[in-house]
Backbone as CSV, one residue per row, in Angstrom:
resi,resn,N_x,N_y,N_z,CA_x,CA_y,CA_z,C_x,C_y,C_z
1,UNK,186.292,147.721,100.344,185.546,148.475,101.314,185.723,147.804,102.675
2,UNK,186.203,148.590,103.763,186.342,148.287,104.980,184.546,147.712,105.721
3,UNK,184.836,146.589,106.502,184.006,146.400,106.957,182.989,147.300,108.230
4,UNK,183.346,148.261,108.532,182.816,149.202,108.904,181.891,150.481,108.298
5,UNK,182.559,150.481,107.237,181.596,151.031,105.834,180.586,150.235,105.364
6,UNK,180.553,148.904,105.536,179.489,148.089,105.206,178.415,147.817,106.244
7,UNK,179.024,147.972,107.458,178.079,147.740,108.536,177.126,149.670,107.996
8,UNK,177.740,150.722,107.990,176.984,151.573,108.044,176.350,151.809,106.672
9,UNK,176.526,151.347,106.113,175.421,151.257,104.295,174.615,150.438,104.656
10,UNK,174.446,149.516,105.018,172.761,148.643,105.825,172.320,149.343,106.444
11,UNK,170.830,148.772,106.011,169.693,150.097,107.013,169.260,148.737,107.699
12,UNK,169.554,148.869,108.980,168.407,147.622,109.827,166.970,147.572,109.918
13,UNK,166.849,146.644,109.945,165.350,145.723,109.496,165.179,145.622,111.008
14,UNK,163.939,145.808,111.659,163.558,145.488,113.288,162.468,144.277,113.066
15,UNK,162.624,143.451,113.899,161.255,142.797,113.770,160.553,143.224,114.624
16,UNK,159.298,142.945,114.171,158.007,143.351,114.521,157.528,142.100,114.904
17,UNK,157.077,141.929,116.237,156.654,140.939,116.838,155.188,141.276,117.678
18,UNK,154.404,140.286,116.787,152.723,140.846,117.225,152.222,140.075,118.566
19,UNK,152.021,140.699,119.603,151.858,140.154,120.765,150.912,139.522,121.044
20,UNK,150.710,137.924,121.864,149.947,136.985,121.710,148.609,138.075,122.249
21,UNK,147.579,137.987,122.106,145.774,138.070,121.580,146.297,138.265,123.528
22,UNK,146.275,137.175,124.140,146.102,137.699,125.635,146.884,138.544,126.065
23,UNK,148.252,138.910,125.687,148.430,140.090,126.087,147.819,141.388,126.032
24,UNK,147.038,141.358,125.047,146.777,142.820,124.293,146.132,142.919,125.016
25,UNK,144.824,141.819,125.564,143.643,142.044,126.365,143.846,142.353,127.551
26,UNK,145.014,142.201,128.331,145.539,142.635,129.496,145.587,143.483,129.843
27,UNK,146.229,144.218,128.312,146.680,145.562,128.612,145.836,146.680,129.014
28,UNK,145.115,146.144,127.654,143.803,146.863,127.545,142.892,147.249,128.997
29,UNK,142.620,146.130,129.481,141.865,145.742,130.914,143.153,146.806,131.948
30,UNK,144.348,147.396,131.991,144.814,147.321,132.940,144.644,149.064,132.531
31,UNK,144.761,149.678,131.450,144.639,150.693,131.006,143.495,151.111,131.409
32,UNK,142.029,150.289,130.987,140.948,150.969,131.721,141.237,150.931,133.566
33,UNK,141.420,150.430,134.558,141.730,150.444,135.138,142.475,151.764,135.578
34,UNK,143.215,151.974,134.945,144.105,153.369,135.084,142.857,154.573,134.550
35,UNK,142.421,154.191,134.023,141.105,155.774,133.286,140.531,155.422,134.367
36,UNK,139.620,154.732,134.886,138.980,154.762,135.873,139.154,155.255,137.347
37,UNK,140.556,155.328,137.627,140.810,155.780,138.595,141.292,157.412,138.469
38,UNK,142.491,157.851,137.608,142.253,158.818,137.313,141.214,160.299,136.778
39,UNK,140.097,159.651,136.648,138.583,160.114,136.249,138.148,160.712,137.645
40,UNK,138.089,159.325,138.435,137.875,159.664,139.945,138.610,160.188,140.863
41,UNK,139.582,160.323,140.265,140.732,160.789,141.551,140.919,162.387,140.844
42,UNK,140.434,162.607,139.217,140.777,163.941,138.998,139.092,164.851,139.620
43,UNK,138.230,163.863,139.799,136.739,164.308,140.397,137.028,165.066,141.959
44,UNK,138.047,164.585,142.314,137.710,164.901,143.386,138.050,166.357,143.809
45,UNK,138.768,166.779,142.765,138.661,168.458,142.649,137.679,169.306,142.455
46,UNK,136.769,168.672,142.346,135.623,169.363,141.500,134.735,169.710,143.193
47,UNK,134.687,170.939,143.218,133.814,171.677,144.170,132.462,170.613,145.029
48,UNK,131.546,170.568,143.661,130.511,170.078,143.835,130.442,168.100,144.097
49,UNK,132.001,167.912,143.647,131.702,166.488,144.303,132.282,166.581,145.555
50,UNK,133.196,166.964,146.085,133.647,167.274,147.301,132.636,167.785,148.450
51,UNK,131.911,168.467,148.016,130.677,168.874,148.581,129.658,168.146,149.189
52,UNK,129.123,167.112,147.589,128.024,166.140,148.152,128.704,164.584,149.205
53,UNK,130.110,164.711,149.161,130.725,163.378,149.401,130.719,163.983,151.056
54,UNK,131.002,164.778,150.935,130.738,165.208,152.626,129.639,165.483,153.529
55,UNK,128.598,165.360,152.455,126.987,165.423,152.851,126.731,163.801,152.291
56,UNK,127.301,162.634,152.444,127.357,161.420,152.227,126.022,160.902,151.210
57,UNK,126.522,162.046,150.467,125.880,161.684,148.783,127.050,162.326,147.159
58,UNK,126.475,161.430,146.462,127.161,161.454,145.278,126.340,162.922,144.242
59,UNK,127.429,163.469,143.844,127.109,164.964,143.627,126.107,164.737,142.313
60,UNK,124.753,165.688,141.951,124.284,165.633,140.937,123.520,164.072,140.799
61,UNK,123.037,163.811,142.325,122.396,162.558,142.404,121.598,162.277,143.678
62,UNK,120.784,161.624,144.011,119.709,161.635,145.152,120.538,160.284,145.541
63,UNK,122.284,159.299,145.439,122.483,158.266,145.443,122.823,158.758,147.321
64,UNK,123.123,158.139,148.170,123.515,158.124,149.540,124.702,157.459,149.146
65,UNK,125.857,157.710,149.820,127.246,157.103,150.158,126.836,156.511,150.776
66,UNK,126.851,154.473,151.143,126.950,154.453,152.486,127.850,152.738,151.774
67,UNK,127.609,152.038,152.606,128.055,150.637,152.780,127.793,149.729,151.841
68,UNK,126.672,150.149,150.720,126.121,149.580,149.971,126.846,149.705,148.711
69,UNK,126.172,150.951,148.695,126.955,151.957,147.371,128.488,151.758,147.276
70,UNK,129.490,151.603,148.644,130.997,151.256,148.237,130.943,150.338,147.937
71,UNK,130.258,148.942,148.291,130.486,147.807,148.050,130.075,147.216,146.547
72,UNK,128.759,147.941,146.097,128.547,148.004,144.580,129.945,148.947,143.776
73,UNK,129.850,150.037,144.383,131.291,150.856,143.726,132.713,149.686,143.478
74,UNK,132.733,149.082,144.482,134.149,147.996,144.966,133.705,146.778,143.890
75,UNK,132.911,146.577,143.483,132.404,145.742,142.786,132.693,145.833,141.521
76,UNK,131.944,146.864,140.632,132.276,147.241,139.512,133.593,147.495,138.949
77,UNK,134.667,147.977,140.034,135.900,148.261,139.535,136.950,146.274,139.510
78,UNK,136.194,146.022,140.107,136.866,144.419,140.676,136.347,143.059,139.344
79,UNK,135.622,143.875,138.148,135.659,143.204,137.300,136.340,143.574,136.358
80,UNK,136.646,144.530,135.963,138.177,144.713,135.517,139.666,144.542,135.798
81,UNK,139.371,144.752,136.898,140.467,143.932,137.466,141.064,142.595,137.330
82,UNK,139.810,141.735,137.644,139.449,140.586,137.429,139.686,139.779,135.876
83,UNK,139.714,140.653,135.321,139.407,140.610,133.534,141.053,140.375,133.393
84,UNK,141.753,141.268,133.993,143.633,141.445,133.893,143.372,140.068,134.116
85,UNK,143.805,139.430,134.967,143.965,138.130,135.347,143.270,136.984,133.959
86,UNK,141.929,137.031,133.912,141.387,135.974,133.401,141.625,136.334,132.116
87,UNK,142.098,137.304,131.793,142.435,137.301,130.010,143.762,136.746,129.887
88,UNK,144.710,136.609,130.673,145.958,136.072,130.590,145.624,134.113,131.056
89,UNK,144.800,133.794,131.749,144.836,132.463,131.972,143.224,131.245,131.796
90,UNK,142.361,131.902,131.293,141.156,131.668,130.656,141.168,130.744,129.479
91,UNK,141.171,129.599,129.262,141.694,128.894,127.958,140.566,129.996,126.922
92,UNK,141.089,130.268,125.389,140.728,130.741,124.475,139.078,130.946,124.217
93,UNK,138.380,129.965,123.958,136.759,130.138,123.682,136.511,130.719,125.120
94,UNK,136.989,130.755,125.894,136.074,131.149,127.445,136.389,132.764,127.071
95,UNK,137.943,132.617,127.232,138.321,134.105,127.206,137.490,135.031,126.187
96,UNK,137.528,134.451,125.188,137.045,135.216,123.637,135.585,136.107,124.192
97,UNK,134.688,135.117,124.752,133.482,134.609,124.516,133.187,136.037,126.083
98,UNK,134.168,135.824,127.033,134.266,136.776,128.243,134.633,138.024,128.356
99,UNK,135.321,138.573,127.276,136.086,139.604,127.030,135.137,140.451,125.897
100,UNK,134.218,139.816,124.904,133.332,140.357,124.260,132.450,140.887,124.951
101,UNK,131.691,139.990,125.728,130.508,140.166,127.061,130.779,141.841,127.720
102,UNK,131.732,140.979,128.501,131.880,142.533,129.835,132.345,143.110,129.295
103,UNK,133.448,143.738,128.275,133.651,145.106,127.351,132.288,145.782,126.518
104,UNK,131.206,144.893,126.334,130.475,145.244,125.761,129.295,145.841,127.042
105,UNK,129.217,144.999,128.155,128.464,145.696,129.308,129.276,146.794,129.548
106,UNK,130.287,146.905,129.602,130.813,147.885,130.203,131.250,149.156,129.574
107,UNK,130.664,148.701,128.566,130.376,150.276,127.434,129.541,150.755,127.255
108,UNK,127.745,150.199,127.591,126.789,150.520,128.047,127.033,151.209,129.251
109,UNK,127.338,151.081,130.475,127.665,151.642,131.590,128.217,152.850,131.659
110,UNK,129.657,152.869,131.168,130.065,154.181,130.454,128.992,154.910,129.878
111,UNK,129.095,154.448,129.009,128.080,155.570,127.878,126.782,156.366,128.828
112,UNK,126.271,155.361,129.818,125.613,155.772,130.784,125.390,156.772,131.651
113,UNK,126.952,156.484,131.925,126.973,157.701,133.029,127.518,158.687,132.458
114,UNK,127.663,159.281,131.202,127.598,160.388,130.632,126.410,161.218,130.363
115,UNK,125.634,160.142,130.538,124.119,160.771,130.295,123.836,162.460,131.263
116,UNK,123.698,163.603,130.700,123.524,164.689,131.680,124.715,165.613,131.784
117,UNK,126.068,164.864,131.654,127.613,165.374,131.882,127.798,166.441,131.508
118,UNK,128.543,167.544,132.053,128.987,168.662,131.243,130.454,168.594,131.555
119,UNK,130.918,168.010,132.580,132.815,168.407,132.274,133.009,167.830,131.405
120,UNK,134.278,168.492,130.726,135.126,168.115,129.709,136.205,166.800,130.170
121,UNK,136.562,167.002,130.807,137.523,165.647,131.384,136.899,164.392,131.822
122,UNK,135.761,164.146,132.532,134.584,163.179,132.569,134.738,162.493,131.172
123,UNK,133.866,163.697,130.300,133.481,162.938,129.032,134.576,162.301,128.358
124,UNK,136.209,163.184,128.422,137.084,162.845,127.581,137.393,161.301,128.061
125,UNK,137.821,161.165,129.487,137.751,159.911,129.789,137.075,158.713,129.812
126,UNK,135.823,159.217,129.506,134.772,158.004,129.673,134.984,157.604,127.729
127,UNK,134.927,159.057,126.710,135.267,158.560,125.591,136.893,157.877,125.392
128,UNK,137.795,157.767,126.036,138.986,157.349,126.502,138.583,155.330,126.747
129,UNK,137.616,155.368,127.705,137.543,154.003,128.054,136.588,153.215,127.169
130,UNK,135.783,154.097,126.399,134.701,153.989,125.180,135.673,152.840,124.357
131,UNK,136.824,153.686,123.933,137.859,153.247,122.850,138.352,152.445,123.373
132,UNK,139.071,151.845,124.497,139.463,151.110,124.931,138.468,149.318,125.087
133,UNK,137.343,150.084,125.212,136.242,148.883,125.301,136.137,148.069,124.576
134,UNK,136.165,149.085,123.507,135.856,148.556,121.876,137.094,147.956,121.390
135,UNK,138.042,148.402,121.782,139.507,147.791,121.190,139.507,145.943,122.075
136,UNK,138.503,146.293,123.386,138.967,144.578,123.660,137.869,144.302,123.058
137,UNK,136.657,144.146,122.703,135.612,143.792,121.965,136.548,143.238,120.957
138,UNK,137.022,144.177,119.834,137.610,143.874,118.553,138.404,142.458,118.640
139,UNK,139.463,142.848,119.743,140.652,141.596,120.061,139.782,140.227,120.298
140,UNK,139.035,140.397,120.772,138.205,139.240,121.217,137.238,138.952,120.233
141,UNK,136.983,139.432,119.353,136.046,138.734,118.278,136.840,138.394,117.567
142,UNK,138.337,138.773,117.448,138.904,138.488,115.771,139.941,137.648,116.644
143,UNK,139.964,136.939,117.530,140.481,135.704,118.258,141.324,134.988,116.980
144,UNK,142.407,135.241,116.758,143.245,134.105,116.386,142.615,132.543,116.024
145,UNK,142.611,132.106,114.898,142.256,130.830,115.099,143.245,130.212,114.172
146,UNK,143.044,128.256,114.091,143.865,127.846,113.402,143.713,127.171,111.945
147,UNK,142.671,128.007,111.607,142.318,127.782,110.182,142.940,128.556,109.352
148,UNK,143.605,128.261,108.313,144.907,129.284,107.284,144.061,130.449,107.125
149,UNK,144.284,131.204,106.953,144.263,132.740,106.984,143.885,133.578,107.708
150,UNK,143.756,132.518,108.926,143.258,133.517,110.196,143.992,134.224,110.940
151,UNK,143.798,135.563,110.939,144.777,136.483,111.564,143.848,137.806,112.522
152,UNK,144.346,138.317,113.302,143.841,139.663,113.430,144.889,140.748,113.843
């Protein structure tokens, strides 16, 4: 048998290479990031937020737009952000211990501001970043360790 017949009778084997615990959390963190903005940036079609943002209030709310409110707004998005970074360079117990925390505040929050919601794209996204929350929760509790059979 010609060696070309033998190369095509093997079925290749791929490896599967499981990506270190801080990557995943990165990702994760960079993905919400992306829902979060797309949520808001697909809001801004919506009649009634366009409306109250020009009457320098937030639609379906007694909140005022002003200096405060961006800077709390600028805030909240800047710990996810923040999270990209410190999940990649956070030695392990900090990270673990940090990534449980604020995914877990920050699924309260979510869940929050669904309270009342009727669009469909709102909710889908906020249940979008729900899953995402919980997926760094998970990564971060089942932290790799170096006792034999520890895996996640």
């Amino acid at each position: 048998m010609s060696q070309t017949a033998t190369l095509e009778s093997t079925t290749r084997q791929y490896v599967d290479v499981r990506p270190d615990v801080k990557l995943v959390l990165t990702a994760l963190w960079t993905a919400i990031l992306f829902v979060f903005a797309y949520v808001d940036i697909l809001g801004l079609y919506r009649a009634d937020v366009l409306h109250a943002a020009l009457h320098g209030k937030v639609a379906s709310t007694s909140v005022t737009i002003n200096q405060q409110f961006l800077v709390l707004t600028l805030g909240y998005v800047m710990v996810p952000a923040l999270m990209v970074v410190f999940s990649l360079v956070l030695k392990a117990r900090t990270n673990r211990f940090l990534n449980a925390v604020v995914s877990l505040g920050y699924l309260i929050s979510v869940a929050a501001t669904c309270i009342g919601e009727d669009h469909v794209y709102y909710l889908l996204g906020s249940a979008m970043e729900a899953v995402l929350l919980l997926a760094i929760t998970y990564f971060a509790w089942r932290w790799p360790t170096t006792h034999p059979g520890a895996d996640f």
